[in-house]
N, C-alpha and C positions, 0 to 999 in steps of 0.2 A: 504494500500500500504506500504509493508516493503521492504524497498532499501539493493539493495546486494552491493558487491563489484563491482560486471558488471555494475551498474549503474550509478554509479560516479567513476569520478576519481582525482586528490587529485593538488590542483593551492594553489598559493601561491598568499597571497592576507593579504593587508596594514589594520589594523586593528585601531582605533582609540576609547578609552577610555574617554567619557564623564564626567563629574560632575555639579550640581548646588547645590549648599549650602545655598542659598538665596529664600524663596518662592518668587514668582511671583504674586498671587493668580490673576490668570485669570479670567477676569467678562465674563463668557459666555452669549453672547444673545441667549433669548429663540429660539429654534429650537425643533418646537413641532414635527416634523417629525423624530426627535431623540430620541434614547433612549437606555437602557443600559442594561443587566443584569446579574447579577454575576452567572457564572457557578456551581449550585451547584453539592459537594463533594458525591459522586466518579465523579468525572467527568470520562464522558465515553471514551475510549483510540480512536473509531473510528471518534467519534464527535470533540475530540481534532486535529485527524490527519487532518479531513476535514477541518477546520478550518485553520489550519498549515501548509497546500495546498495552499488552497486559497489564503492567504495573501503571503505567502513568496517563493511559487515553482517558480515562475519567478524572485527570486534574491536568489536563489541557496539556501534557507531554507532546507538542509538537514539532520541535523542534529538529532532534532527527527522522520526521517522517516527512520533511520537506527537502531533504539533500537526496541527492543520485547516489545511488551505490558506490559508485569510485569516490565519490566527499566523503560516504558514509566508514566504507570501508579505513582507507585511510588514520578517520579519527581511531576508530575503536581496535587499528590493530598496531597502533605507534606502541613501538618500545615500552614508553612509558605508564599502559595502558593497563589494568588488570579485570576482569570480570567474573564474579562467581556467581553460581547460580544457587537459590537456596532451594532444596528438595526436602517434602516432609512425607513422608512413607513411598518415596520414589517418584513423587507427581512434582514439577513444577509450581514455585511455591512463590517467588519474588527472585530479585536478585541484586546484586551490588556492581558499583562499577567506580575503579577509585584511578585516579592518576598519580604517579609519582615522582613528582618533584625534588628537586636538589633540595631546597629547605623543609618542604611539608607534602603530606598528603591531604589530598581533596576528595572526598564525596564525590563524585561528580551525579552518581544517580544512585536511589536506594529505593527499594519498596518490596510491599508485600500485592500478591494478586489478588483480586476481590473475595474469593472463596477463600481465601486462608487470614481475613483481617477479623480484627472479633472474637479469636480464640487464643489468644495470650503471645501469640510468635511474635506481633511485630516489637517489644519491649528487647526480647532475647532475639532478636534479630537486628534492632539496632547496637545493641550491646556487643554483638557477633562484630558488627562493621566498625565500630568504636574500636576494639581491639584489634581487627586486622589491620588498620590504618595506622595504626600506633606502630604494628609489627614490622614495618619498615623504616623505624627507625629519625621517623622527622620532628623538627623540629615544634612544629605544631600540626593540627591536623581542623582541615577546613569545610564548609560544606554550606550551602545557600537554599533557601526555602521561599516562594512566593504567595501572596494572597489568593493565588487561584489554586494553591497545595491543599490536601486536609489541612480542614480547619485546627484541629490539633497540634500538628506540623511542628510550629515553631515552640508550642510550649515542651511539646516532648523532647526535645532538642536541647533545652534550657533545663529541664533534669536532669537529662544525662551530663550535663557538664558545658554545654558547648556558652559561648561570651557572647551576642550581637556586637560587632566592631564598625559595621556601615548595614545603613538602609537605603533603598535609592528608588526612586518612579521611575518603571522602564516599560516598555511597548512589548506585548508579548504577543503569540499568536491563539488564540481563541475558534473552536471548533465551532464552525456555523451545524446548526439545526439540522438533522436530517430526517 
């Protein structure tokens, strides 16, 4: 699914800039119904979109469904890229996806899919992503959340540990009506 112009249209929406500079190092209790696995490189552009669907087409993730495969491809298979998928009794469950930087790690996408929100994962699944990002090592570790995210979003973020360091009004893409 590649998104046109017809298909979104362009809302202005409060954008709010994460940081934690502090590990937390969360003790995960065993959840043997979990489990995790790193996307291996090429990651494939339609397996990425499905996934990118899933988690975020209901809070207006539209952003890589508007590049070409070659833009898309590209980001998600640079170097510095990681992507795990989280699995709960073998089904596709959400997933992570963090960049790593010389000084820090970034969030860059996290979420759980509709059928698995509401039953206790997404806490120990942010906690999951808190501590992988930590595991490489950086200096601080970053992540961004906007008004058009679960309403939740930002406060559960501010639990776990994370600082607001900038907010800013920015033009995003908005999925018209179907």
């Amino acid at each position: 699914m590649l998104l046109t112009e017809n298909d979104y249209h362009i809302v202005t929406a409060k954008v709010w800039w994460l940081e934690m500079h502090n590990d937390p190092t969360f003790a995960l209790p065993p959840k043997p119904e979990i489990t995790f696995s790193l996307l291996e490189k090429p990651v494939d552009t339609n397996l990425y979109r499905d996934l990118y669907k899933a988690v975020g087409l209901s809070w207006n993730w539209l952003d890589r469904l508007a590049i070409d495969d070659e833009a898309l491809s590209k980001k998600i298979n640079a170097s510095n890229i990681d992507i795990y998928v989280l699995k709960i009794n073998g089904a596709d469950a959400g997933y992570a996806e963090f960049a790593i930087e010389k000084d820090y790690t970034e969030i860059v996408y996290f979420g759980l899919m509709p059928g698995f929100t509401g039953k206790g994962y997404g806490k120990f699944f942010l906690q999951w992503v808190v501590n992988k990002a930590w595991s490489y090592k950086p200096a601080w570790i970053q992540l961004n959340t906007c008004s058009l995210d679960h309403p939740n979003a930002l406060n559960v973020y501010q639990s776990t540990g994370f600082q607001i360091v900038n907010n800013t009004t920015e033009e995003r893409k908005f999925l018209n009506a179907r």
